[in-house]
N, CA, C and O atoms as a DFTB+ gen file, in Angstrom:
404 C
 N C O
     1  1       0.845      -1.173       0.000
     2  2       0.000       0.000       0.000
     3  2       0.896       1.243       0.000
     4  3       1.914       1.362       0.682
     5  1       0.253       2.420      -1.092
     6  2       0.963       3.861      -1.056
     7  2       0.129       4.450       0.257
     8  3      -0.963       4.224       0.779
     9  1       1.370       5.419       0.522
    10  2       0.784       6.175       1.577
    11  2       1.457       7.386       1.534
    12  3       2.686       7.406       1.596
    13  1       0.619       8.671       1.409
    14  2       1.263      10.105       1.306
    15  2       1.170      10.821       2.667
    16  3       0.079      11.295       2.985
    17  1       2.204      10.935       3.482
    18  2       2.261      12.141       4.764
    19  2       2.402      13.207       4.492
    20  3       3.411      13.583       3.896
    21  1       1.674      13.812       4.760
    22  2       1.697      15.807       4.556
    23  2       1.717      16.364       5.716
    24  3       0.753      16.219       6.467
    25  1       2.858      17.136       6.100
    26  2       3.816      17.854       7.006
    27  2       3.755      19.112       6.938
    28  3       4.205      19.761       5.993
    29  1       2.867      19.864       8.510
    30  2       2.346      21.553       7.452
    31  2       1.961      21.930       9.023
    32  3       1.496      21.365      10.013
    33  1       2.659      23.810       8.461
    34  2       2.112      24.425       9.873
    35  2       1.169      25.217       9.262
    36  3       1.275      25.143       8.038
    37  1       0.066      26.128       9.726
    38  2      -0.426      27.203       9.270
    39  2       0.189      28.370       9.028
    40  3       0.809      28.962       9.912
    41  1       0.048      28.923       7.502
    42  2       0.334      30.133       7.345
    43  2       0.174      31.483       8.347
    44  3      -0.910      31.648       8.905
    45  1       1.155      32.344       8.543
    46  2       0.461      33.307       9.487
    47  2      -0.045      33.975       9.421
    48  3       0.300      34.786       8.561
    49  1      -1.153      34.258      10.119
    50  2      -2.216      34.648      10.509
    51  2      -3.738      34.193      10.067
    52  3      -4.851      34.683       9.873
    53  1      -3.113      33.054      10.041
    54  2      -4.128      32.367       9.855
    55  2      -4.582      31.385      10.905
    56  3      -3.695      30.793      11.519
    57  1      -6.083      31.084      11.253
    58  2      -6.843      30.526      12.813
    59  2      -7.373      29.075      12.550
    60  3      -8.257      28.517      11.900
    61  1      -6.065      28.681      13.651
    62  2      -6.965      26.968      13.398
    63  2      -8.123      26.779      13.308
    64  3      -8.396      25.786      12.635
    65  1      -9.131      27.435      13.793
    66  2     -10.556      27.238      14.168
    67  2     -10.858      27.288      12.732
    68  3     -11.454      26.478      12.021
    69  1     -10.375      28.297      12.492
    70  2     -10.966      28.395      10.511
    71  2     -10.257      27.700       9.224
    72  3     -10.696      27.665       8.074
    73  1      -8.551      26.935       9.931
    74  2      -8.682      25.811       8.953
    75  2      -8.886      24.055       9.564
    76  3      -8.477      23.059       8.968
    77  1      -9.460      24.071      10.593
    78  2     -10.038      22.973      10.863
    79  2     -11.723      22.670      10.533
    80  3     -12.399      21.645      10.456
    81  1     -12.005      24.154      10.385
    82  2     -13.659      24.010      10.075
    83  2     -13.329      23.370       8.483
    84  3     -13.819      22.278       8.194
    85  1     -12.415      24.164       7.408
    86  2     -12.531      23.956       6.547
    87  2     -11.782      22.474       6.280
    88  3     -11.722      21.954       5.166
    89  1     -11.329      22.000       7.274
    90  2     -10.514      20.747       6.208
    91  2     -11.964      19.605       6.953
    92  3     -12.329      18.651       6.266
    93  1     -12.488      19.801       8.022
    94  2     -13.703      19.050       7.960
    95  2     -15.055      19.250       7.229
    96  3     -16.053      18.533       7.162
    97  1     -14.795      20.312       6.767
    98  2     -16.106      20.259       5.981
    99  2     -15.990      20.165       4.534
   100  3     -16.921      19.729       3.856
   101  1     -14.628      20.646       3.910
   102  2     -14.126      20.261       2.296
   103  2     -12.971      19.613       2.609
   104  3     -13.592      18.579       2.852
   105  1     -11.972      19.336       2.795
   106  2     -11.203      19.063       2.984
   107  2     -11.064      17.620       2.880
   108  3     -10.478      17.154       1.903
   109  1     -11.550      16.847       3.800
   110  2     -11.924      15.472       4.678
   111  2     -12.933      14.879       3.493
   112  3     -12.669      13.801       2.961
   113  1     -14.047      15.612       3.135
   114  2     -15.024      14.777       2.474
   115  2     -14.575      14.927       0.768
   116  3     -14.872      13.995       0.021
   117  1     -13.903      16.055       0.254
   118  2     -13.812      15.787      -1.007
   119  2     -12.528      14.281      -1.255
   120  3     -12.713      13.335      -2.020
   121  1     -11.220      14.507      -0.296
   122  2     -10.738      13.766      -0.975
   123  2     -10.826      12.157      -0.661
   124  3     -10.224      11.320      -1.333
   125  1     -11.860      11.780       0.717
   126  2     -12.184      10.695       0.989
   127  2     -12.966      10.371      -0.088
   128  3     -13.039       9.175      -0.373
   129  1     -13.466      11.034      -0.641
   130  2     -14.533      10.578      -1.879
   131  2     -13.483      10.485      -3.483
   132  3     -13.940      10.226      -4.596
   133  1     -12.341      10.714      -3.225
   134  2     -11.388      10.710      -4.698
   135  2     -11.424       8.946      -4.865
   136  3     -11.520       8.243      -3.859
   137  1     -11.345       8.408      -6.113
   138  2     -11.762       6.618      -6.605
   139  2     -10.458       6.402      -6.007
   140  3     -10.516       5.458      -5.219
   141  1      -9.125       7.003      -6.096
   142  2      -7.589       6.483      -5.807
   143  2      -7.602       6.657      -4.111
   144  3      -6.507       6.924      -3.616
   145  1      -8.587       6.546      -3.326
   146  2      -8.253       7.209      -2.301
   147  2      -8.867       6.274      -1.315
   148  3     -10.094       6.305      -1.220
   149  1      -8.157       5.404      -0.529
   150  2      -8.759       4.110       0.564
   151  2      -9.268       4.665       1.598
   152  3     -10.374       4.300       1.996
   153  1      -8.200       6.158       2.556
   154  2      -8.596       6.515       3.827
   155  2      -7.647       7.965       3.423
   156  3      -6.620       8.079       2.754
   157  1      -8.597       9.110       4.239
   158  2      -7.196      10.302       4.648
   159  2      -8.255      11.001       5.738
   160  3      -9.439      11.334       5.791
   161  1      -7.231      11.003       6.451
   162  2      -7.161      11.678       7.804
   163  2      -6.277      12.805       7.987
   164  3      -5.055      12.700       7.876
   165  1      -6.849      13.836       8.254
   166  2      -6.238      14.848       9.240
   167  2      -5.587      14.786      10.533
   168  3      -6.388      14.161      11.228
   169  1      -4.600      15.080      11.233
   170  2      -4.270      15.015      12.688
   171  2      -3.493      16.325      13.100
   172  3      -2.749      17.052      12.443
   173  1      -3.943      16.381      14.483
   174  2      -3.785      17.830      14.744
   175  2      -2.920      17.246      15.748
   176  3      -3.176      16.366      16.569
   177  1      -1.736      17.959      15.515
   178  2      -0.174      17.746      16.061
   179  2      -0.569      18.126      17.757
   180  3      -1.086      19.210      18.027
   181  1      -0.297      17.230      18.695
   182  2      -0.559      17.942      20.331
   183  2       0.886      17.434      21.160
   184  3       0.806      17.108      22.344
   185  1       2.040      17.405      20.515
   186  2       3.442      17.291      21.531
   187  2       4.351      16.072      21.239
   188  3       3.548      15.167      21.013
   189  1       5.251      15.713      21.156
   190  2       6.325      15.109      20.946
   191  2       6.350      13.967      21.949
   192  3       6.478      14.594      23.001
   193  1       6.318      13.028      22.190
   194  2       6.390      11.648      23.312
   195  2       7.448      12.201      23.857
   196  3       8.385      12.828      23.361
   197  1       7.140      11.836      25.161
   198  2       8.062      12.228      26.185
   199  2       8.555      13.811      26.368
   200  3       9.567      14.133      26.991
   201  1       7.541      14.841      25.630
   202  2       7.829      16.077      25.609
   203  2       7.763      16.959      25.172
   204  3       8.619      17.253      26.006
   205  1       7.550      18.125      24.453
   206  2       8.322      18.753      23.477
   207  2       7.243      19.517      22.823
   208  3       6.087      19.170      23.067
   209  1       7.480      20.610      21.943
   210  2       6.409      21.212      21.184
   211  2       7.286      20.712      19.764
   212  3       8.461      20.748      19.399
   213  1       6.004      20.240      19.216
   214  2       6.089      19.269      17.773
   215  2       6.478      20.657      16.482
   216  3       6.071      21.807      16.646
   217  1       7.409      20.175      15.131
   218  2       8.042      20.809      14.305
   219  2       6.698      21.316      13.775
   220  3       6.527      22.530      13.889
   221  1       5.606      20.524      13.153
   222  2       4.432      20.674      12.711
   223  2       3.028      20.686      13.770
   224  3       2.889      20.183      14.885
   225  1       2.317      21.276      13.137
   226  2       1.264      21.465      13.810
   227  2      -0.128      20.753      13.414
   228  3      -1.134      20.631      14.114
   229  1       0.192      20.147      11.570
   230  2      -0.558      18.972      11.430
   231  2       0.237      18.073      10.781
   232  3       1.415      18.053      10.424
   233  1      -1.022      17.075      10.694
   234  2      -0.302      15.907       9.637
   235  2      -1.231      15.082       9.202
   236  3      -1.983      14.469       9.960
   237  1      -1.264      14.966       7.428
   238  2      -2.467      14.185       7.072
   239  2      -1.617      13.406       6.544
   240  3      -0.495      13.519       6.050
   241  1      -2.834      12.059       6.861
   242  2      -2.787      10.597       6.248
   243  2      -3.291      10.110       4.827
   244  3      -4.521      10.136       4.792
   245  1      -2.671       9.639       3.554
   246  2      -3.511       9.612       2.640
   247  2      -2.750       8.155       2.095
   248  3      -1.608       7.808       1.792
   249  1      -3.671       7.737       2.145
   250  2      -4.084       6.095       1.803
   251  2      -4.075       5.582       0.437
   252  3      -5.272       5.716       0.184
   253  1      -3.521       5.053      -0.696
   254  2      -3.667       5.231      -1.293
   255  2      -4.107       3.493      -2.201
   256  3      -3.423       2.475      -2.102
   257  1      -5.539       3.650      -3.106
   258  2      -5.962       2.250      -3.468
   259  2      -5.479       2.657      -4.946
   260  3      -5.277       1.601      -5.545
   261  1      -5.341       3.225      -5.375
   262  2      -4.470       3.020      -6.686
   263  2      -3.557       4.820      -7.193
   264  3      -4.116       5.861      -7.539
   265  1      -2.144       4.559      -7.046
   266  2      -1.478       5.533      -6.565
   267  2      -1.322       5.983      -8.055
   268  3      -0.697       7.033      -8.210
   269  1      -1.759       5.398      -9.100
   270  2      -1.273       5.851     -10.593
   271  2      -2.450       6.983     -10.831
   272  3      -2.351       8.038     -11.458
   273  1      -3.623       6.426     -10.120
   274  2      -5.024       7.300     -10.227
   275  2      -5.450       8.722      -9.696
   276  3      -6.439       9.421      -9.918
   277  1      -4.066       8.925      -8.725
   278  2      -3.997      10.182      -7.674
   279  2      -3.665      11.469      -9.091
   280  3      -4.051      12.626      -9.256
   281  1      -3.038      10.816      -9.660
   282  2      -2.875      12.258     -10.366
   283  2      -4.143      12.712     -11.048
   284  3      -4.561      13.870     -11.029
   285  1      -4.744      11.634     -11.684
   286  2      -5.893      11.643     -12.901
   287  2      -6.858      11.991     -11.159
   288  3      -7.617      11.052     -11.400
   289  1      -7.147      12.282     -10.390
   290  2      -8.058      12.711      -9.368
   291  2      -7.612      13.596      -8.983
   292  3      -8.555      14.316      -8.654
   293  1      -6.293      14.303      -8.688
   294  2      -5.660      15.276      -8.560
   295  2      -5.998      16.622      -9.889
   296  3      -5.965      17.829      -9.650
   297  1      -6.213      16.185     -10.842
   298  2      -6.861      17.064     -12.030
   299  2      -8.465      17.214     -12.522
   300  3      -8.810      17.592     -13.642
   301  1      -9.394      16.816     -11.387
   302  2     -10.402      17.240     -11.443
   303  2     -10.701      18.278     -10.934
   304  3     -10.262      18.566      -9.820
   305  1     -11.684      19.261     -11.756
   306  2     -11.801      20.371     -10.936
   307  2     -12.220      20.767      -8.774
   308  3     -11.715      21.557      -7.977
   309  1     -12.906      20.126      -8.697
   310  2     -12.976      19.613      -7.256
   311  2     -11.549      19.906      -6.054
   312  3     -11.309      20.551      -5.033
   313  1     -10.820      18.858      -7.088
   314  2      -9.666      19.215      -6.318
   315  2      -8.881      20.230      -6.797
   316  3      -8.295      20.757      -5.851
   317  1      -8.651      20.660      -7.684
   318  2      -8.048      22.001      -8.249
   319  2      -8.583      23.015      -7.571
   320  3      -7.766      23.922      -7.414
   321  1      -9.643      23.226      -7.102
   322  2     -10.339      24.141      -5.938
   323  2      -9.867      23.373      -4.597
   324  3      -9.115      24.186      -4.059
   325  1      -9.904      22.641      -4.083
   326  2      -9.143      22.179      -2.597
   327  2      -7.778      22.479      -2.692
   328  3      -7.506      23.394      -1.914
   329  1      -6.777      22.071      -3.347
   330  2      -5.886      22.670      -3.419
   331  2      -5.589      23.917      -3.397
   332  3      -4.993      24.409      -2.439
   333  1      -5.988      24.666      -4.531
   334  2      -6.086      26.290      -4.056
   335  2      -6.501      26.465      -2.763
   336  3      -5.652      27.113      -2.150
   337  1      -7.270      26.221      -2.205
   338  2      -7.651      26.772      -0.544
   339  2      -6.777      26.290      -0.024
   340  3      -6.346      27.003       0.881
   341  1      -6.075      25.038      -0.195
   342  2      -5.406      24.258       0.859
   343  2      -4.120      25.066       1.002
   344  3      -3.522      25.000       2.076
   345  1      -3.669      25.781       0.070
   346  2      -2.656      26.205      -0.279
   347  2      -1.949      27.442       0.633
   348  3      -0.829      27.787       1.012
   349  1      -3.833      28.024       0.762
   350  2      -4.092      29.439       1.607
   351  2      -4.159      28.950       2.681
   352  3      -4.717      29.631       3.542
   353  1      -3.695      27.766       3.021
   354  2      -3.819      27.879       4.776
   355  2      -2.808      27.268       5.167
   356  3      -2.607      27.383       6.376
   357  1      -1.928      26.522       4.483
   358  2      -0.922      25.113       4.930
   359  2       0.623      26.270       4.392
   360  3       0.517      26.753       3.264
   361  1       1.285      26.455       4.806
   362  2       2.660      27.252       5.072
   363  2       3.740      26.126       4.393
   364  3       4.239      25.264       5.116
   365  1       4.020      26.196       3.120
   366  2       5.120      24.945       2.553
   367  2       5.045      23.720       3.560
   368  3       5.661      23.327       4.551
   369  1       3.809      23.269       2.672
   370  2       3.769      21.634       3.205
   371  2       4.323      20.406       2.489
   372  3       4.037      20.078       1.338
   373  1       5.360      19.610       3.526
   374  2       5.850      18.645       3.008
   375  2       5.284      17.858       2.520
   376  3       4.420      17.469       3.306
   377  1       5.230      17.101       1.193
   378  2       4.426      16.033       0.768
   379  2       5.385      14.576       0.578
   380  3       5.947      14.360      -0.496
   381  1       5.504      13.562       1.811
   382  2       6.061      12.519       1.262
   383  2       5.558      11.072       0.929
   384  3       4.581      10.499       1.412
   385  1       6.275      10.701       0.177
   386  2       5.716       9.551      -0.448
   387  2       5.816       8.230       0.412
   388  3       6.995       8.252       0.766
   389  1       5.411       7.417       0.795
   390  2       5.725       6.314       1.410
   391  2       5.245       5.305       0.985
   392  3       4.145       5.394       0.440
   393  1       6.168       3.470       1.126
   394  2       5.681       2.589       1.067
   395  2       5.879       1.803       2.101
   396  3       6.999       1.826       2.611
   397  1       4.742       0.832       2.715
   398  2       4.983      -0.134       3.750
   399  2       6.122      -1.103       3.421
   400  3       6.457      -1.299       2.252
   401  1       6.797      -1.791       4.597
   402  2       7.806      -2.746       4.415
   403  2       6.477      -3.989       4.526
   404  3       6.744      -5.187       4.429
């Protein structure tokens, strides 16, 4: 299984309250609904084990049931509008690629 981690603080001045409303209400449901897309989750960064204030402040999970299909779903208009917003709120977010051992 593919799996994409996205590594992202909020832009400044910009209010969690107003990009957590938005990644649960577009965010969460458009791309759980993409055909290439098994599971994605949002997580809201709360401290480092054993300590610490965390590098990021989120981190999404994206699941992937056919990883050749992300792009061809990545170019629907839908997401060409999530992206643009996503863009306005996430401060150079890391996008990495992963595969399970």
């Amino acid at each position: 299984m593919s799996t994409v981690i996205v590594l992202f603080n909020l832009r400044p001045g910009v209010s969690p309250e107003a990009y957590e409303r938005w990644a649960r209400a577009t965010d969460l449901q458009v791309v759980n609904g993409l055909p290439s897309v098994l599971s994605f989750e949002v997580l809201k960064a709360s401290g480092l084990l054993g300590g610490g204030a965390t590098p990021y402040q989120y981190i999404e999970i994206l699941r992937l049931r056919d990883p050749a299909g992300l792009a061809r779903d990545l170019a629907t208009e839908a997401m060409k509008r999530v992206a643009v917003e996503f863009q306005g709120f996430a401060d150079q977010p890391l996008f990495i690629n992963t595969e399970a051992l």
